[in-house]
C-alpha positions in Angstrom: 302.4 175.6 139.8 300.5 178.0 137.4 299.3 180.9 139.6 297.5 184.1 138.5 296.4 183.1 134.9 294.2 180.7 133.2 294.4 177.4 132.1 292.5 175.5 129.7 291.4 171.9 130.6 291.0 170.1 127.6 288.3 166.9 128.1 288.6 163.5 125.9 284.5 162.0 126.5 284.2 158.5 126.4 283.4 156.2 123.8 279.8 157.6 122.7 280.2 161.1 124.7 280.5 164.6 123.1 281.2 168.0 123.6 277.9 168.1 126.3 278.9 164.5 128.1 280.8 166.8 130.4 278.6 169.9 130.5 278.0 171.1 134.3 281.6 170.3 135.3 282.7 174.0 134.5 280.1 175.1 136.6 282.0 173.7 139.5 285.5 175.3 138.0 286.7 178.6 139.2 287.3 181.0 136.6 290.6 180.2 136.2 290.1 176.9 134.4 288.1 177.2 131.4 286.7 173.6 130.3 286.9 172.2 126.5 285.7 169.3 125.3 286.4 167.6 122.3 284.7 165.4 120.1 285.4 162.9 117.4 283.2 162.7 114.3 279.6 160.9 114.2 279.0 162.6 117.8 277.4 165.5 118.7 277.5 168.6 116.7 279.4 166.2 114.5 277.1 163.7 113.9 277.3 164.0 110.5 280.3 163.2 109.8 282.0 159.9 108.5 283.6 157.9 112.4 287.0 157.5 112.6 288.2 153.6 112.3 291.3 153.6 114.0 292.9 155.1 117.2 295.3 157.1 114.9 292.5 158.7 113.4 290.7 159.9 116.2 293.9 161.2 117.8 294.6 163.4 114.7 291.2 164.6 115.0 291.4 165.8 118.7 294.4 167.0 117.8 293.0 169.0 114.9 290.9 170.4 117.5 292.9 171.1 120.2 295.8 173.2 118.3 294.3 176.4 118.9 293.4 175.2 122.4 296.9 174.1 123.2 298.7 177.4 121.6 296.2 180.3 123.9 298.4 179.1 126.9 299.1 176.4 129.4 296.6 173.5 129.6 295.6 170.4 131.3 294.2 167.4 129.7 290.9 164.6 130.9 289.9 161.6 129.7 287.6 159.1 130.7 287.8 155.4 129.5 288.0 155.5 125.9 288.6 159.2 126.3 291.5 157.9 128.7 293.6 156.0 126.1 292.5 158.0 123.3 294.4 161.1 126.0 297.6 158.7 126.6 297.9 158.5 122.9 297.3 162.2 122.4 300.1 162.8 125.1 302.8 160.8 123.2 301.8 162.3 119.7 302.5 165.7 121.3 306.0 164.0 122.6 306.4 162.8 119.1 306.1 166.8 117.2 308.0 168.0 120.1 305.3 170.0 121.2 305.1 170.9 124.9 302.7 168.1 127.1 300.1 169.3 129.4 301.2 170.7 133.2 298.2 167.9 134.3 297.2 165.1 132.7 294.2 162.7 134.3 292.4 159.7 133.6 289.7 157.8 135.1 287.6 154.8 133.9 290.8 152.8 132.1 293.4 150.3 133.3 297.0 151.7 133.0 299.2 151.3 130.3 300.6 147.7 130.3 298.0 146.8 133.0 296.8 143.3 132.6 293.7 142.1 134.0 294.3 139.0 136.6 291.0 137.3 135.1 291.4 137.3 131.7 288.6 139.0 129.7 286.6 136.5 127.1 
């Protein structure tokens, strides 16, 4: 349990979201969690930009962002259906440079890993 300091909840939107998909959720946090959310180019404040074509891609690019998140202190991690997988992915690239997971990770809106549907889906 993390008592007495801050921790940083880094948020994965959905396909489509962006850094505002998730806006009036830190106005429900106590000050002790400061909310960040990431976004993937073409969305947002990154509209601009050319989109990522593969999963690989858009991990590197959350993780891009998240480095200096990840290195203030201990954080917690949130995704949301693409958000979710694209946050399981993010979780074993961390495993793969040996750099320390989050204390929480959670994900809504996405089957788990190695789930398979009982109707198959067309």
């Amino acid at each position: 349990m993390i008592e007495n300091s801050c921790i940083n909840l880094i948020a994965i939107p959905f396909a489509g979201g962006d850094r505002f998909s998730y806006r009036t959720f830190q106005s429900y946090l106590g000050d002790h969690i400061k909310w960040h959310t990431l976004e993937l180019p073409g969305r947002g404040s990154r509209k601009q930009e050319k989109l990522a074509e593969t999963f690989e891609e858009m991990v590197e690019f959350l993780f891009a962002q998240a480095e200096p998140i990840m290195a203030d202190g201990p954080f917690a991690l949130f995704g949301h259906s693409m958000g979710a997988i694209l946050g399981y992915q993010f979780v074993h690239e961390l495993h793969k440079r040996n750099i320390p997971g989050p204390v929480f990770a959670f994900f809504s809106g996405a089957g788990a890993p190695g789930f398979k549907p009982r109707i198959p889906i067309a």
